[in-house]
Predicted model as a PDB file, atoms N, CA, C, CB and O in Angstrom, pLDDT in the B-factor column:
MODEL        1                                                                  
ATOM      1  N   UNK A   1      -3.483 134.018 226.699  1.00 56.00           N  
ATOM      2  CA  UNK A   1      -4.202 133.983 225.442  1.00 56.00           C  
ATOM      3  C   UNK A   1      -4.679 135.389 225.051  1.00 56.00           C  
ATOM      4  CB  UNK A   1      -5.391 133.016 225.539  1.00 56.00           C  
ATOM      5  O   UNK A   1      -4.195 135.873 224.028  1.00 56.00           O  
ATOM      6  N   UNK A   2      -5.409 135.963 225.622  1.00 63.00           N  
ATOM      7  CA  UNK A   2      -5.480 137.223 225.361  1.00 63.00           C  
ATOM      8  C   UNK A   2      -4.292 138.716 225.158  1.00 63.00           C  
ATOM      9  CB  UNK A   2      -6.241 137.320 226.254  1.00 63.00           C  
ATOM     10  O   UNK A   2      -4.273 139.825 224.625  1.00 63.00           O  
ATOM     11  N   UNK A   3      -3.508 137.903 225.903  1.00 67.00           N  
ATOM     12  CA  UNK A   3      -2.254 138.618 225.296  1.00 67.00           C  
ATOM     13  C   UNK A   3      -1.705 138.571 223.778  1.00 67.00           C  
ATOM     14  CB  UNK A   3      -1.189 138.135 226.034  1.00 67.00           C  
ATOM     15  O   UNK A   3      -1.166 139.542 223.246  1.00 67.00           O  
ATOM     16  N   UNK A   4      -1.886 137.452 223.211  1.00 72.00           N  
ATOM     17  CA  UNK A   4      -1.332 136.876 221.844  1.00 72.00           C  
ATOM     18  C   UNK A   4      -2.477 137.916 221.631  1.00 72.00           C  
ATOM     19  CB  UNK A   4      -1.298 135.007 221.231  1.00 72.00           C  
ATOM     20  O   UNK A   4      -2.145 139.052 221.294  1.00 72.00           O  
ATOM     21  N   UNK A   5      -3.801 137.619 221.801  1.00 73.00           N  
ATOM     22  CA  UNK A   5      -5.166 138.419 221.143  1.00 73.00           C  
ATOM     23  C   UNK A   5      -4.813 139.890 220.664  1.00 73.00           C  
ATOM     24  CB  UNK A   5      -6.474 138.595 222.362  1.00 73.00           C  
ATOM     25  O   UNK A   5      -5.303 140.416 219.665  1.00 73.00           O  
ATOM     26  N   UNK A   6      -3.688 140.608 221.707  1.00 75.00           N  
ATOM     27  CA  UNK A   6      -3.801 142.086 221.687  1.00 75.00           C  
ATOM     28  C   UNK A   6      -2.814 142.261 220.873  1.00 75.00           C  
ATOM     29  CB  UNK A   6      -3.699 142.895 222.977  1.00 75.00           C  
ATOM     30  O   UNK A   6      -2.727 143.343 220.293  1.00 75.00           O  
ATOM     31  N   UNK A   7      -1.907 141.297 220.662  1.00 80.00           N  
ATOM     32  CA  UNK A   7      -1.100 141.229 219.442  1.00 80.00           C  
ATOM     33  C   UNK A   7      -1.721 141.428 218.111  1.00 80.00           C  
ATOM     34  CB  UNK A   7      -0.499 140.016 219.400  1.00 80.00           C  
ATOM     35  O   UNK A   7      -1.676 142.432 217.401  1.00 80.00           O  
ATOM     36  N   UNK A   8      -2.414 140.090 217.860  1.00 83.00           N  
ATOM     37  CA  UNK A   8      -2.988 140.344 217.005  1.00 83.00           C  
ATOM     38  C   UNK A   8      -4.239 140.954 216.390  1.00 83.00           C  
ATOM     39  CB  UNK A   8      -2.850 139.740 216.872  1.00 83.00           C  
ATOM     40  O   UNK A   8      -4.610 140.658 215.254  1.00 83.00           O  
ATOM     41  N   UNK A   9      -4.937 141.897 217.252  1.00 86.00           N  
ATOM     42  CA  UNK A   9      -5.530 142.977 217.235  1.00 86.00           C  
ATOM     43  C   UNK A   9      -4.851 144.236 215.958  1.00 86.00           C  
ATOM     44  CB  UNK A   9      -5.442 143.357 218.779  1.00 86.00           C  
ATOM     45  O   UNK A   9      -5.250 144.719 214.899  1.00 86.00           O  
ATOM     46  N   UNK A  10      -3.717 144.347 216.776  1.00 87.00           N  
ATOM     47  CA  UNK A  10      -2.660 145.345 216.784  1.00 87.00           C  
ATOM     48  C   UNK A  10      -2.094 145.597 215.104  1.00 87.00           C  
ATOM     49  CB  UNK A  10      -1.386 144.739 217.870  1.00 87.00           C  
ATOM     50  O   UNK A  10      -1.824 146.584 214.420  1.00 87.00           O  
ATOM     51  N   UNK A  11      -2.097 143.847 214.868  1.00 85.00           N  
ATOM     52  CA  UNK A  11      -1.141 143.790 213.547  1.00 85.00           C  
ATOM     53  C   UNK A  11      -2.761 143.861 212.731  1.00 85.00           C  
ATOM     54  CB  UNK A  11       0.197 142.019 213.252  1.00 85.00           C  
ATOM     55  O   UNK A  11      -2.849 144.813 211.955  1.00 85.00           O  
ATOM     56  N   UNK A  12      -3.550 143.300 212.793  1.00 87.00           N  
ATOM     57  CA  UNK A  12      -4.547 143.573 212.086  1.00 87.00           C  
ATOM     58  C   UNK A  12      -5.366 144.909 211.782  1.00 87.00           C  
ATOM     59  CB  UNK A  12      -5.173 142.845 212.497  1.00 87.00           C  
ATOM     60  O   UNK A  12      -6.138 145.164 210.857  1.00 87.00           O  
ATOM     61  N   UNK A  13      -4.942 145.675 212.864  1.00 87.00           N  
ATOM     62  CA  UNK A  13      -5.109 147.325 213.144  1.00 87.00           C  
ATOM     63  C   UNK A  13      -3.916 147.947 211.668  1.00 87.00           C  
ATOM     64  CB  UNK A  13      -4.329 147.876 215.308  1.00 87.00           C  
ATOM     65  O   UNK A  13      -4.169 148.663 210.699  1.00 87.00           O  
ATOM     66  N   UNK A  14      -3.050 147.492 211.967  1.00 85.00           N  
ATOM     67  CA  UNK A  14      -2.258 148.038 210.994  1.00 85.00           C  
ATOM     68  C   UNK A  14      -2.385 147.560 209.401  1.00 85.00           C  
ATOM     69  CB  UNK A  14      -0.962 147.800 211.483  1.00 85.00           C  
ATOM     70  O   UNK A  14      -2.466 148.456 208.561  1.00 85.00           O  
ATOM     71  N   UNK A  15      -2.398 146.497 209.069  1.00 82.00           N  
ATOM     72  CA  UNK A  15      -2.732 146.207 207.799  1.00 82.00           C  
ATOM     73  C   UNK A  15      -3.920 146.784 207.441  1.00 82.00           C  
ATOM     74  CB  UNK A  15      -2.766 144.920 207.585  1.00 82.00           C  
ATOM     75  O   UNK A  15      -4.013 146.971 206.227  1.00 82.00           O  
ATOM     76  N   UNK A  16      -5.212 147.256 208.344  1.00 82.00           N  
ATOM     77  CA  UNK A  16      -6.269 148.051 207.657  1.00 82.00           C  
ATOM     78  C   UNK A  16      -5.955 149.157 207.403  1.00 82.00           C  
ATOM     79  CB  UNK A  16      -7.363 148.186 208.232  1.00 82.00           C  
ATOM     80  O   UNK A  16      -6.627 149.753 206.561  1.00 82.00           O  
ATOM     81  N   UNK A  17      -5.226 149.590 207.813  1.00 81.00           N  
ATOM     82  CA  UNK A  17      -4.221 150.984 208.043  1.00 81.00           C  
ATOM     83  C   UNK A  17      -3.781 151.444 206.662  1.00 81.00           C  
ATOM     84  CB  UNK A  17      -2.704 150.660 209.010  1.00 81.00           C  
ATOM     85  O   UNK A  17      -3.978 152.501 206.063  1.00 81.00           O  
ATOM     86  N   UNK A  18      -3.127 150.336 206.336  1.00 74.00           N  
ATOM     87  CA  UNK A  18      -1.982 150.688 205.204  1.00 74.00           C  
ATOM     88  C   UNK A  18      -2.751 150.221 204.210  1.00 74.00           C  
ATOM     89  CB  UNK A  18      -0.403 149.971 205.252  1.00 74.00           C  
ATOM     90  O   UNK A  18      -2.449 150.796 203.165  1.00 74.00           O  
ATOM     91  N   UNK A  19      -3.914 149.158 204.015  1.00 77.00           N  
ATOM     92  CA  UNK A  19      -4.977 148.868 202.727  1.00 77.00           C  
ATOM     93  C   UNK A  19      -5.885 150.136 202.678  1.00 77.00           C  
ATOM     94  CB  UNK A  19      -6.049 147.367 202.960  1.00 77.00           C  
ATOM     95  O   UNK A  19      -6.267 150.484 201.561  1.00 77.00           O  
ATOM     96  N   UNK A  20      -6.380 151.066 204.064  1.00 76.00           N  
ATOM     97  CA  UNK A  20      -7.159 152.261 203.646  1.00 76.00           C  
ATOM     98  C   UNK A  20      -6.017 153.492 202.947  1.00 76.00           C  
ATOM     99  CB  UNK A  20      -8.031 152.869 205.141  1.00 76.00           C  
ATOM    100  O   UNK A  20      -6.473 154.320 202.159  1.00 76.00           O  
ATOM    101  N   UNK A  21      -4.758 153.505 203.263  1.00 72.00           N  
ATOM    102  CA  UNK A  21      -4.028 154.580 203.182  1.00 72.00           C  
ATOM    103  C   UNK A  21      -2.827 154.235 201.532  1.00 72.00           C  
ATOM    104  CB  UNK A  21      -3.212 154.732 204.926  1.00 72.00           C  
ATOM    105  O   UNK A  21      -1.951 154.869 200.944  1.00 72.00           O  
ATOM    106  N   UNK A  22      -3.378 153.128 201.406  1.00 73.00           N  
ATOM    107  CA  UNK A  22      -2.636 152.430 200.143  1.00 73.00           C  
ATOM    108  C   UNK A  22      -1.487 152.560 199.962  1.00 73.00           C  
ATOM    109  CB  UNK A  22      -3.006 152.729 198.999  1.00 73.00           C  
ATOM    110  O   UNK A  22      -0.992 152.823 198.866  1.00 73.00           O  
ATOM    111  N   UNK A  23      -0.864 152.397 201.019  1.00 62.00           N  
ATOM    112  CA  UNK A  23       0.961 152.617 201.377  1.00 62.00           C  
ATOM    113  C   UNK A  23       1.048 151.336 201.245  1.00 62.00           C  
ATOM    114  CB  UNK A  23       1.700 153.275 203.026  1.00 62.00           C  
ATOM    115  O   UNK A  23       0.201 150.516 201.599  1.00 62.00           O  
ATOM    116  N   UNK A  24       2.450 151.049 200.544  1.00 63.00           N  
ATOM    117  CA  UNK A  24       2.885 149.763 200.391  1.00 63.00           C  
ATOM    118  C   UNK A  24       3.633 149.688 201.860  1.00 63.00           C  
ATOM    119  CB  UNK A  24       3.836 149.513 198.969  1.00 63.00           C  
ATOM    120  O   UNK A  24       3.993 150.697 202.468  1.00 63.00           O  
ATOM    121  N   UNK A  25       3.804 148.391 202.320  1.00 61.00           N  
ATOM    122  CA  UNK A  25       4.944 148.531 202.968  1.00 61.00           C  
ATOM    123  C   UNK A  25       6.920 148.196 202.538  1.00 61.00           C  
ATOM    124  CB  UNK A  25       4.432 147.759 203.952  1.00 61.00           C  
ATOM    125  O   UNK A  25       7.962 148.536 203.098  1.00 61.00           O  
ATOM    126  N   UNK A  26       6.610 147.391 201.304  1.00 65.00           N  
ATOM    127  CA  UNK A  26       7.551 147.724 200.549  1.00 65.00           C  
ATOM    128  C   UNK A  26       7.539 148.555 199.854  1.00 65.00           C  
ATOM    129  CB  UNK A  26       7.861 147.078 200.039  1.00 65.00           C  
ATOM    130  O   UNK A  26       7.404 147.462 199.305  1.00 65.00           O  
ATOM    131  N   UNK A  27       7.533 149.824 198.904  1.00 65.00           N  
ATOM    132  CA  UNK A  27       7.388 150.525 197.864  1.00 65.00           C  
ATOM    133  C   UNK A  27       7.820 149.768 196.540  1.00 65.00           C  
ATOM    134  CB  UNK A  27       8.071 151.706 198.102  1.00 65.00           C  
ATOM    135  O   UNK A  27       7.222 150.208 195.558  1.00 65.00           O  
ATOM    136  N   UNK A  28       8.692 148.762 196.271  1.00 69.00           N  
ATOM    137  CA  UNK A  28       9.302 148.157 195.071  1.00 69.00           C  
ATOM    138  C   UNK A  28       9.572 147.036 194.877  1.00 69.00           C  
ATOM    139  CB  UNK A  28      10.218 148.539 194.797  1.00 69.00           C  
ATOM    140  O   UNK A  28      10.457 146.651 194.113  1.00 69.00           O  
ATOM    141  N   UNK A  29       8.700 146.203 195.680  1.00 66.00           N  
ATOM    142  CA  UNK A  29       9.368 144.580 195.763  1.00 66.00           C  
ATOM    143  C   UNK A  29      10.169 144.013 194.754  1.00 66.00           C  
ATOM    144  CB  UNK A  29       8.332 143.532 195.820  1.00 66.00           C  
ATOM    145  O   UNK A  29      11.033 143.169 194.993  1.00 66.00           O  
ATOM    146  N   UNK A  30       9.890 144.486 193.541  1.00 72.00           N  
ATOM    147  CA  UNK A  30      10.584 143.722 192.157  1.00 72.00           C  
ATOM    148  C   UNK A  30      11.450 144.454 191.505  1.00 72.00           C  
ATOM    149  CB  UNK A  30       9.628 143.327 191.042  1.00 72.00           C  
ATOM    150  O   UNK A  30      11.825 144.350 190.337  1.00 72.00           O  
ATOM    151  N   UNK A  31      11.772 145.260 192.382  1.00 68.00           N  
ATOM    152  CA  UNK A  31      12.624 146.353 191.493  1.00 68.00           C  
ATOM    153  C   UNK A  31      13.615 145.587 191.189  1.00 68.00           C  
ATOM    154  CB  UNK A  31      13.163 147.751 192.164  1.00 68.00           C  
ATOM    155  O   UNK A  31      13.740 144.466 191.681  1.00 68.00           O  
ATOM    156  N   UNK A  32      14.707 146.263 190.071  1.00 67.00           N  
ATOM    157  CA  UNK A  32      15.748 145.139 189.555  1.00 67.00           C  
ATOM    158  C   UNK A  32      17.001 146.089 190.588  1.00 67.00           C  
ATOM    159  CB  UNK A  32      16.053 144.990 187.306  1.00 67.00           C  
ATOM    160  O   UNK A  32      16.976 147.280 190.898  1.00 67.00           O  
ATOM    161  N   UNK A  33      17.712 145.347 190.824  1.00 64.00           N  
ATOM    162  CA  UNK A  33      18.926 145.819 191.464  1.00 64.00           C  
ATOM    163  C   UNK A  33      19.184 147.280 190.708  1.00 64.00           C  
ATOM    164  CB  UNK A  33      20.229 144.665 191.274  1.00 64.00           C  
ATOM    165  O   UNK A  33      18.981 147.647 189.551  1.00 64.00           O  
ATOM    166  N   UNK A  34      19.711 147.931 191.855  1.00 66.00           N  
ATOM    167  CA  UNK A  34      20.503 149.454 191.300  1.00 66.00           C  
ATOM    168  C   UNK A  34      21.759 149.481 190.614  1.00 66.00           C  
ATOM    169  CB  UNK A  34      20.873 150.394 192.460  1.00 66.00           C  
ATOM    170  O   UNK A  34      22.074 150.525 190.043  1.00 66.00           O  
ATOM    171  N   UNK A  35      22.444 148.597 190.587  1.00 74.00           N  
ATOM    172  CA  UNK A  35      23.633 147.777 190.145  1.00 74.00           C  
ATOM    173  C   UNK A  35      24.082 147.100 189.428  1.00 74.00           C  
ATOM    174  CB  UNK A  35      23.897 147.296 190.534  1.00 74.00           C  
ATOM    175  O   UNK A  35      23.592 146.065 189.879  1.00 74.00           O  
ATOM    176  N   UNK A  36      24.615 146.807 188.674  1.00 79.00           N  
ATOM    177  CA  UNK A  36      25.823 145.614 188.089  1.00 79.00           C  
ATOM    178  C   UNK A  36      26.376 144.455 189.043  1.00 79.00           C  
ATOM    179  CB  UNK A  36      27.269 146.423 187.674  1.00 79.00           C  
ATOM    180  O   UNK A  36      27.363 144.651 189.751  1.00 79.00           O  
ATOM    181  N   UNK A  37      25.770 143.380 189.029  1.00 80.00           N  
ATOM    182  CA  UNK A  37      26.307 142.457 189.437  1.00 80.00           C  
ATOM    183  C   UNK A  37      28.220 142.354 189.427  1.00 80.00           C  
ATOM    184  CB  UNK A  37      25.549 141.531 188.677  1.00 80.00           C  
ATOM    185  O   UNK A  37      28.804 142.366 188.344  1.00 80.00           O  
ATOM    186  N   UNK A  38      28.908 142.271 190.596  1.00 88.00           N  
ATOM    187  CA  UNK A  38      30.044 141.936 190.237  1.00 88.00           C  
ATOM    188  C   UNK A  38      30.689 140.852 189.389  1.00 88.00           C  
ATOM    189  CB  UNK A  38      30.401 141.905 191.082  1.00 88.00           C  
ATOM    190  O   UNK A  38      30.120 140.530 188.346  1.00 88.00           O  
ATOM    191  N   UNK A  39      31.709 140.321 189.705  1.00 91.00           N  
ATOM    192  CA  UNK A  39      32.106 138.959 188.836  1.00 91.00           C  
ATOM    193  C   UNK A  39      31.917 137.809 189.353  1.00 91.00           C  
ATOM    194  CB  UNK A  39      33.427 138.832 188.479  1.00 91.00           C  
ATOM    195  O   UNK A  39      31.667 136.750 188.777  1.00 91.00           O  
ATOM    196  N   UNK A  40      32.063 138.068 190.691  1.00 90.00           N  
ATOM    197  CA  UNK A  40      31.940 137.221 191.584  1.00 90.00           C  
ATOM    198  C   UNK A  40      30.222 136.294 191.464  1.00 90.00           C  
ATOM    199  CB  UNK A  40      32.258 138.143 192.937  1.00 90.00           C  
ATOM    200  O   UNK A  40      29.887 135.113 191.379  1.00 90.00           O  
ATOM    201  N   UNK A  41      29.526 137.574 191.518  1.00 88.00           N  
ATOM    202  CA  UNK A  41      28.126 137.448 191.264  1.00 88.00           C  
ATOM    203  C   UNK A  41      27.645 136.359 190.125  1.00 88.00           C  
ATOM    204  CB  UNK A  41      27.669 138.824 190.882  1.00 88.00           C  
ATOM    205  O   UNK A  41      26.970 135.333 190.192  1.00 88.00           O  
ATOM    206  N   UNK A  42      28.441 137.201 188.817  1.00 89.00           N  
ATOM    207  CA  UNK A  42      28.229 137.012 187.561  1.00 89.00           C  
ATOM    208  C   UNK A  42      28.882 135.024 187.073  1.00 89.00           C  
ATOM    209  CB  UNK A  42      29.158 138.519 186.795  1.00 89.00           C  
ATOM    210  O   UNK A  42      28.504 134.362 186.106  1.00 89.00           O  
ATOM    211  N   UNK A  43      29.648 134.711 187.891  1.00 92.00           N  
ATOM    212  CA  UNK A  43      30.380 133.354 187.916  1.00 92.00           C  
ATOM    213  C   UNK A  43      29.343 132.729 189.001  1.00 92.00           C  
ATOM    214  CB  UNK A  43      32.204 133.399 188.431  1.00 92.00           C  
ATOM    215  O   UNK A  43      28.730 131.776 188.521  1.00 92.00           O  
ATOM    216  N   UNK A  44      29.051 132.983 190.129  1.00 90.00           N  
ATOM    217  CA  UNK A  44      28.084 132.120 190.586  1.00 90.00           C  
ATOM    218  C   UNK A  44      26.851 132.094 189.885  1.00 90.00           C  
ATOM    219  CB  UNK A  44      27.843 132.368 191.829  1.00 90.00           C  
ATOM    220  O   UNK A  44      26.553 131.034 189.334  1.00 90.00           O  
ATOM    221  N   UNK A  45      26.167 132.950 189.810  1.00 88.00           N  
ATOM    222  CA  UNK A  45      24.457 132.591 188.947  1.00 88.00           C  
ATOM    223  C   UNK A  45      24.869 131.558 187.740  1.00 88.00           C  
ATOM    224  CB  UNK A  45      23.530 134.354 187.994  1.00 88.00           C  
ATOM    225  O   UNK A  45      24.228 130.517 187.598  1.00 88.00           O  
ATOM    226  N   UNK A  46      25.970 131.892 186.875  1.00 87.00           N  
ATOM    227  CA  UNK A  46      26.446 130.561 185.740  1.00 87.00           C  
ATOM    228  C   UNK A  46      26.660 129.124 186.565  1.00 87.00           C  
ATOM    229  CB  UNK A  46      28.190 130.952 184.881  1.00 87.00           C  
ATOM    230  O   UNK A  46      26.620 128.047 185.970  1.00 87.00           O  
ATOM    231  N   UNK A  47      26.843 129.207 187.695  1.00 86.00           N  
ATOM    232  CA  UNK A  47      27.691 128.074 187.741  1.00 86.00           C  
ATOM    233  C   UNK A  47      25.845 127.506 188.677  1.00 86.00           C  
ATOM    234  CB  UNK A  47      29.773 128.250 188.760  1.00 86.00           C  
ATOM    235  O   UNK A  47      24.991 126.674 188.371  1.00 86.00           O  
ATOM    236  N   UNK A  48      25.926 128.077 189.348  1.00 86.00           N  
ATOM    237  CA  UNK A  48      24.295 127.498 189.679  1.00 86.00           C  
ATOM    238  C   UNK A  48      23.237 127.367 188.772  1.00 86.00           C  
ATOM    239  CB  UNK A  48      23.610 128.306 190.589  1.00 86.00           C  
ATOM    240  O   UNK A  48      22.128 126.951 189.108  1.00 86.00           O  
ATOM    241  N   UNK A  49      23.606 127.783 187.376  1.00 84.00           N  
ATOM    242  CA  UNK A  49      22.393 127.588 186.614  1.00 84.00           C  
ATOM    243  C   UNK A  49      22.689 126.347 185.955  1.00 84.00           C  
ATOM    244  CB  UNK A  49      22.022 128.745 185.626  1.00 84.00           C  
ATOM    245  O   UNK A  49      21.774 125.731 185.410  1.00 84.00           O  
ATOM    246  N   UNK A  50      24.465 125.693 185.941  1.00 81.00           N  
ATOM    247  CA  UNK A  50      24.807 124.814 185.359  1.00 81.00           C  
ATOM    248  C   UNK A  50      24.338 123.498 185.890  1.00 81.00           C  
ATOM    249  CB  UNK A  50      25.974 124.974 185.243  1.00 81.00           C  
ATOM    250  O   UNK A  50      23.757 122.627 185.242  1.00 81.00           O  
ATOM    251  N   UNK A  51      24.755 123.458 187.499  1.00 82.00           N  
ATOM    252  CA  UNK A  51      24.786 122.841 188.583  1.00 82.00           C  
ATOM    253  C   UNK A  51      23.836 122.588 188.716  1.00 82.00           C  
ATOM    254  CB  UNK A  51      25.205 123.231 189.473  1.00 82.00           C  
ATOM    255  O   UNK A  51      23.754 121.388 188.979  1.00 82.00           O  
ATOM    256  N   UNK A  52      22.217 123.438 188.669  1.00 82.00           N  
ATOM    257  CA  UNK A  52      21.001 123.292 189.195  1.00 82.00           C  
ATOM    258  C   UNK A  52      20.098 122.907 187.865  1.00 82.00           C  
ATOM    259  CB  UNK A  52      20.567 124.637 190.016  1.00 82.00           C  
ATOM    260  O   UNK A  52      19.028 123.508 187.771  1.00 82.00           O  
ATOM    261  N   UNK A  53      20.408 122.033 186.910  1.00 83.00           N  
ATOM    262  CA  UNK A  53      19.759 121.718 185.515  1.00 83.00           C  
ATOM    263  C   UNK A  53      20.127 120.287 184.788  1.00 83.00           C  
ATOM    264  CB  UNK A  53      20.221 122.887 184.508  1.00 83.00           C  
ATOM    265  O   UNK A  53      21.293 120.103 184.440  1.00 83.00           O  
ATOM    266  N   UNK A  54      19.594 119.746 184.665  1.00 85.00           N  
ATOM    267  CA  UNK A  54      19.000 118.516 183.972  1.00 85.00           C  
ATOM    268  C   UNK A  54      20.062 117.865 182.876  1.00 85.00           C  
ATOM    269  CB  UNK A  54      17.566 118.978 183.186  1.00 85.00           C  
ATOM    270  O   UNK A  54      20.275 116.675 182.647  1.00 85.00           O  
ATOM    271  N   UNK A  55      20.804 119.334 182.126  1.00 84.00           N  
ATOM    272  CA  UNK A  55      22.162 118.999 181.779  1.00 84.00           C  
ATOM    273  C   UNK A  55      23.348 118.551 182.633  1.00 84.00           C  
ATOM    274  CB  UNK A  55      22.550 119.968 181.242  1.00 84.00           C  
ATOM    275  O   UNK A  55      24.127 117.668 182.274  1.00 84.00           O  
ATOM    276  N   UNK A  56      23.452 119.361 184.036  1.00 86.00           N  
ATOM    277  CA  UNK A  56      24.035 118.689 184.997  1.00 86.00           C  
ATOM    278  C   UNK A  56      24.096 117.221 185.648  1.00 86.00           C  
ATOM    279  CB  UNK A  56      23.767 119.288 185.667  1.00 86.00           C  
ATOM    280  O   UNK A  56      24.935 116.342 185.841  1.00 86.00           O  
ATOM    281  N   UNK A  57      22.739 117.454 185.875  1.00 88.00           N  
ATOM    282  CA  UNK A  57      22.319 116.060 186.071  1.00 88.00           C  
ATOM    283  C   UNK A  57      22.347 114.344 185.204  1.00 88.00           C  
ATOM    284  CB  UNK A  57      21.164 116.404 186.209  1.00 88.00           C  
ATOM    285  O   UNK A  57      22.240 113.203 185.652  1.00 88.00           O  
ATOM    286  N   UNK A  58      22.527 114.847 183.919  1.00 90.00           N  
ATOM    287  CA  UNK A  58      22.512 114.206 183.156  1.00 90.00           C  
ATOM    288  C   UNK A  58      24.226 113.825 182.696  1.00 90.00           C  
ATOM    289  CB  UNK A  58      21.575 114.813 182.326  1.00 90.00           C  
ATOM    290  O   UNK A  58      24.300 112.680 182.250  1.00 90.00           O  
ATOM    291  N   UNK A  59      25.510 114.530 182.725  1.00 90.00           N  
ATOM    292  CA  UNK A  59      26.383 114.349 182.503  1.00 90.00           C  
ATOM    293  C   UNK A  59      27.241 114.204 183.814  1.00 90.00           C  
ATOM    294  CB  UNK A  59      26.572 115.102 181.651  1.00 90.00           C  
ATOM    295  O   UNK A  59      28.457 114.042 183.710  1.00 90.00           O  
ATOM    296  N   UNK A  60      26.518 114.269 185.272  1.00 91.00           N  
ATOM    297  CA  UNK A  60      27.094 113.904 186.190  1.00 91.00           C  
ATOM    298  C   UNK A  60      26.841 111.953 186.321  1.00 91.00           C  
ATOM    299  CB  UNK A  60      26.542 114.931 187.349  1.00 91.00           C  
ATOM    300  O   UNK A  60      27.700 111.144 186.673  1.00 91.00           O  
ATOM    301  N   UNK A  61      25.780 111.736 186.017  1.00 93.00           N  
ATOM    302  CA  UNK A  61      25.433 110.249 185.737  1.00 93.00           C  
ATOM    303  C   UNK A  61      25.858 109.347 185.018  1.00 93.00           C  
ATOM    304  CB  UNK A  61      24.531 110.106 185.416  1.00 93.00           C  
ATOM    305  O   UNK A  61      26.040 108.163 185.297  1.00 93.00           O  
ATOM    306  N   UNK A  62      26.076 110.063 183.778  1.00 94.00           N  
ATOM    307  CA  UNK A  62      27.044 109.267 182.719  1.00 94.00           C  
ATOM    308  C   UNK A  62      28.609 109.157 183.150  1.00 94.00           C  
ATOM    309  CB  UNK A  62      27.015 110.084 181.221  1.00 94.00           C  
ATOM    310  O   UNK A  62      29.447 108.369 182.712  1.00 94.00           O  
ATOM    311  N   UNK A  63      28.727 109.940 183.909  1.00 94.00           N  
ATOM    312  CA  UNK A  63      30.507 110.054 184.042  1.00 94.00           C  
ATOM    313  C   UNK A  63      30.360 108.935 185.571  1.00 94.00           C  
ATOM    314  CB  UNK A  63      31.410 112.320 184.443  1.00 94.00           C  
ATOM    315  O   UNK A  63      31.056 107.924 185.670  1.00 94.00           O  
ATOM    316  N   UNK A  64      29.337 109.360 186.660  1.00 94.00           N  
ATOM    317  CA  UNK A  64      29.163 108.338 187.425  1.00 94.00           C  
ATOM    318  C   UNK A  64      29.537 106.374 187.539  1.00 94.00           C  
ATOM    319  CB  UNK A  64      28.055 108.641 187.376  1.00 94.00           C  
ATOM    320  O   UNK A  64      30.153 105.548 188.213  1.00 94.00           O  
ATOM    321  N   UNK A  65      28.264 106.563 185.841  1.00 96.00           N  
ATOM    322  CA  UNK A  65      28.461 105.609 185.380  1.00 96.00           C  
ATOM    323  C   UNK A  65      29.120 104.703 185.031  1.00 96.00           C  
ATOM    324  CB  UNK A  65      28.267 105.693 185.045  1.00 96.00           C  
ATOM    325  O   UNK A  65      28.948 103.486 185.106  1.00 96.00           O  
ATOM    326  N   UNK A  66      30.295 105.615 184.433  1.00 93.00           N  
ATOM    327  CA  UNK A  66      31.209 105.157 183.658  1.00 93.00           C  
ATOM    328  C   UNK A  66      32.405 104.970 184.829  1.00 93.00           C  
ATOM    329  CB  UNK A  66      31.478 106.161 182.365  1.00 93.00           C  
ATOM    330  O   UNK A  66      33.512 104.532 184.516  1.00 93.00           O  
TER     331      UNK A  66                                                      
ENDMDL                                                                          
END                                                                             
């Protein structure tokens, strides 16, 4: 138990660390990609936005249906 303790000593040592020294530890979490999505890319996000929506859902049921 006190072993876990010195663990978490340790990590709590460091997060005061980086809140007094105001270093992110990511620098950019939201940055937008450096890039252009390929095609590959660009055909999956469509096809998961198709797939993952209420229109999907809705014309997979009717055809079910039918």
């Amino acid at each position: 138990m006190s072993h876990e303790s010195g663990h978490l000593s340790k990590l709590h040592q460091i997060v005061a660390d980086n809140i007094k020294g105001e270093k992110a530890l990511c620098p950019q979490p939201f940055a937008p990609a450096a890039q252009d999505p390929d095609l590959g890319a660009k055909i999956s996000d469509k096809v998961a936005w198709f797939g993952g929506g209420w229109r999907f859902v809705s014309l997979f049921s009717v055809i079910l249906a039918l």
